[in-house]
C-alpha positions in Angstrom: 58.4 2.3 43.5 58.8 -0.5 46.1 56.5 0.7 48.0 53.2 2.8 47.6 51.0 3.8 50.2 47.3 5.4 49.1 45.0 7.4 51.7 44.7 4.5 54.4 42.3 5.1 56.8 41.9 3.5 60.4 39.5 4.1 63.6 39.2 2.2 66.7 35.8 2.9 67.7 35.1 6.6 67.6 38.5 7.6 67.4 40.4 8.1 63.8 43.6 7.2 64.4 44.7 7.3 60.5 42.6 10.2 58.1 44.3 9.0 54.7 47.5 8.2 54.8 50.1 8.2 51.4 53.8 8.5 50.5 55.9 6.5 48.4 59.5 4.7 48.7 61.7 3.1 46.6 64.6 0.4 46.4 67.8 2.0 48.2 66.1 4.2 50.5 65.8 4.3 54.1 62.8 6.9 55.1 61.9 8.0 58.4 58.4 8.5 60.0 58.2 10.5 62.9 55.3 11.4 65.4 54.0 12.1 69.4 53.2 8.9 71.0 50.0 8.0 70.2 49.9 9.9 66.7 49.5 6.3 64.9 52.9 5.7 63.8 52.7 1.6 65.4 48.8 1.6 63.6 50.9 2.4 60.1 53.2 0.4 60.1 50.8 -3.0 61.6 49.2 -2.2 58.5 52.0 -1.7 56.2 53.7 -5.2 57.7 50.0 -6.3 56.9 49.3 -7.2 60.8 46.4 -5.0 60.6 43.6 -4.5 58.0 43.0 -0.3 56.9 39.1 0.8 56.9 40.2 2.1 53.6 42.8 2.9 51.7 46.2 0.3 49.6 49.3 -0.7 50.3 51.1 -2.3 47.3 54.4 -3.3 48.1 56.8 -5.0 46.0 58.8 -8.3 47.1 59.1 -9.9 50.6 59.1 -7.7 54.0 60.7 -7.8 57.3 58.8 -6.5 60.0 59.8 -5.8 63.8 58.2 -4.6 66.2 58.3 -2.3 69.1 57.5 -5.1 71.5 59.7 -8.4 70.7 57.3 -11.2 70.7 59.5 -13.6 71.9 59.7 -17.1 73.9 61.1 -16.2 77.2 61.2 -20.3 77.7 63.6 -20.3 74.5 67.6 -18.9 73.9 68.8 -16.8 71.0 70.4 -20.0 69.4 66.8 -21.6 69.5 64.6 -18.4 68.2 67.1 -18.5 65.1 66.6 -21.8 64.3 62.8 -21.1 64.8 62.8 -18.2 62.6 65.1 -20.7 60.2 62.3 -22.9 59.4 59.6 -20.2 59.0 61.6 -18.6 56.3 62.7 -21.8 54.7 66.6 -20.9 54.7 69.2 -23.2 53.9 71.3 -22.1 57.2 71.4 -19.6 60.1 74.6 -18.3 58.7 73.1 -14.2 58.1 71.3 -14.7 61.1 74.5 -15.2 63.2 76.4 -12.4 61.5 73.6 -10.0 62.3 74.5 -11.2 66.0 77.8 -10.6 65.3 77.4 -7.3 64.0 74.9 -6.2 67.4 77.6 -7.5 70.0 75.0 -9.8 70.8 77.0 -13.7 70.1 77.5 -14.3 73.6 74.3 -14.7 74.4 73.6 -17.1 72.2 72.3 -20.2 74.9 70.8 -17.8 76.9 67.0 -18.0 77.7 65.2 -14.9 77.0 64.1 -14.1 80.4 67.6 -13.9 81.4 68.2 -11.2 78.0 68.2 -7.2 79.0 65.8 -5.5 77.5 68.2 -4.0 74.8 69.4 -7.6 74.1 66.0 -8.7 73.4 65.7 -6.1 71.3 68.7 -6.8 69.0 67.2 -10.3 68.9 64.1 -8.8 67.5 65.6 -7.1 64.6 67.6 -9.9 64.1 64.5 -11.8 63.2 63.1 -9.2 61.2 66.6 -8.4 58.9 67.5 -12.8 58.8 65.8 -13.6 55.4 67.0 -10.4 53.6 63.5 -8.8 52.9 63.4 -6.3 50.2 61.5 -3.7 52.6 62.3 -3.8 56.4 59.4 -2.0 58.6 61.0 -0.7 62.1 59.3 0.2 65.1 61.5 2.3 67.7 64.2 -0.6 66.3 67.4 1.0 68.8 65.2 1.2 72.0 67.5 0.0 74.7 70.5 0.3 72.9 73.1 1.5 74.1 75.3 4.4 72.1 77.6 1.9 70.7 75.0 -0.6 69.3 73.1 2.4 68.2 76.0 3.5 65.9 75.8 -0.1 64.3 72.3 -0.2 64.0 72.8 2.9 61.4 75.7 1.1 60.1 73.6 -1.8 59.5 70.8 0.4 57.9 73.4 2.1 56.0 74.5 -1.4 54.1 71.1 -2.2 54.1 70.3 1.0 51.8 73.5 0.0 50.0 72.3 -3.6 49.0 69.1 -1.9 47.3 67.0 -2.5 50.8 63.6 -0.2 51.7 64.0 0.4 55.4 61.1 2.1 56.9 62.0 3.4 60.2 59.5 4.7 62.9 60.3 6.4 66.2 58.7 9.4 68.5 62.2 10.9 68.4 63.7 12.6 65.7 67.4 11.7 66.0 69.7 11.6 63.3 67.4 12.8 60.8 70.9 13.4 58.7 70.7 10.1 58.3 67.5 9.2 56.2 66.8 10.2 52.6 63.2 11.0 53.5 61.6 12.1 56.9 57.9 12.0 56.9 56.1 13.7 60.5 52.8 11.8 61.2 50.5 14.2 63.5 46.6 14.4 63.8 46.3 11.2 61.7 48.0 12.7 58.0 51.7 12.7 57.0 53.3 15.9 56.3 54.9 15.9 53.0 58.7 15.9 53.2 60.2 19.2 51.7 61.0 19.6 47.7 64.0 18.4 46.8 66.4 21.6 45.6 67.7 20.5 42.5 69.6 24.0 41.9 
């Protein structure tokens, strides 16, 4: 297992947003989490990404992680050329050169010297899981990753996941819609604070 999650637990306040919390994942697989607004599904994955401390509870995850968010936390002040170079020296790479394919990839290359209060929303957003996919992390944590996108970026974000899963990547993708489902190899429904087990696999 890459990944192994064991009754986490998290309240804010009076209010139990996470009652024990578990499911597993390994190398190759891109697993869904699905829930209402407000079921907890941002409070999971803060903690997975280790943002956030659990009450209770482990996460034991194997190699590095990529984490994005639902809201980029960007520069506005800065362009897309300068947030990669940024992001360059945090993760101590040689070159920007996977970052700029990833632009590539998301249409997004022309934007390049463009400030990011000048960006559409769905722009900013590619930039965001740019940031998070840049250094090749072993397990990538998404939070409602295509929000903004438009249908054709949309198709090559799963594209993107789908050579992610190839290469031996974790992908970890949470949303309040479940689109696509077809897609994953495991769908997991948060609701009232607890997972519901995905169904047995039929090995007939």
């Amino acid at each position: 297992m890459v990944l192994r999650v064991t009754e986490l637990r998290k309240s804010f306040g009076s209010r139990q947003v996470l009652r024990g919390v578990g499911f597993e994942a390994r190398a190759g697989q891109l697993v869904g989490i699905v829930g209402e607004n407000g079921a907890g599904k941002t409070t999971l994955l803060r903690i997975l990404s280790g943002d956030l401390r659990p009450d209770d509870g482990h996460v034991e995850l194997m190699g590095t992680r990529g984490y994005c968010p639902q809201r980029p936390v960007l520069d506005e002040e800065l362009t897309v050329r300068q947030h990669l170079r940024l992001f360059q020296v945090a993760y101590r790479l040689p070159s920007p050169g996977r970052a700029l394919r990833l632009i590539d990839v998301l249409s997004a290359a022309g934007y390049l010297d463009t400030p990011v209060k000048a960006l559409s929303g769905g722009t900013s957003q590619k930039l965001n899981l740019v940031l998070a996919l840049m250094h090749d992390p072993d397990v990538v944590l998404l939070d409602e990753p295509y929000q903004g996108f438009d249908w054709e970026t949309y198709l090559r974000f799963w594209d993107l996941a789908q050579v992610l899963k190839d290469q031996g990547r974790t992908v970890i993708i949470v949303s309040h819609l479940a689109h696509d489902t077809g897609r994953l190899d495991v769908l997991h429904h948060l609701h009232d604070g607890l997972l519901t087990p995905p169904p047995p696999t039929d090995t007939t």
